[in-house]
C-alpha positions, -999 to 999 in steps of 0.1 A, spaced: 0 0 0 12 35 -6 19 55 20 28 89 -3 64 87 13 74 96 -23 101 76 -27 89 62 -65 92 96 -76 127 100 -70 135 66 -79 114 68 -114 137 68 -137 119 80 -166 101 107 -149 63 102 -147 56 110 -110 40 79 -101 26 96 -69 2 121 -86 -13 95 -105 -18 71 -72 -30 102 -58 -57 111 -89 -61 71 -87 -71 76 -48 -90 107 -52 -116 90 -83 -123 57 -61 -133 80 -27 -150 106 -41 -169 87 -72 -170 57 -64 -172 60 -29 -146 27 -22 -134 38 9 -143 27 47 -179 33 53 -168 51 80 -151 77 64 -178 77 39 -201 85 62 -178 116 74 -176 127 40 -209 130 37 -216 148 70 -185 172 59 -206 176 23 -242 180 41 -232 196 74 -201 212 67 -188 195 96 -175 158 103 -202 154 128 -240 141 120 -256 181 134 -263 207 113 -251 242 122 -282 250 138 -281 220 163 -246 221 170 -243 237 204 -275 221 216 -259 199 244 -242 233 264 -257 245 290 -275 280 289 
């Protein structure tokens, strides 16, 4: 698995930048496809709906402090 350490880019030796393409590669499956942990899929999509990583809207955040 690739952990973007970038060491094939420094050992390709024609030049191609293998680690933008893993990362294009990584970015099509997660945000397409959605082939990542449902977990994270689900955060996504609370960052996409909510604008946060948690399940409250804006309105509800601060619900649980105490007036």
């Amino acid at each position: 698995a690739c952990t973007t350490c970038n060491a094939c880019v420094d050992a390709c030796p024609i030049a191609i930048d293998p680690l933008s393409i893993i990362m294009d590669m990584r970015q099509y499956l997660v945000m397409e496809q959605s082939a990542a942990p449902q977990e994270l899929n689900s955060m996504m999509g609370n960052i996409e709906n909510n604008g946060a990583p948690w399940p409250f809207n804006n309105q509800d955040r601060l619900q649980w402090v105490n007036e």
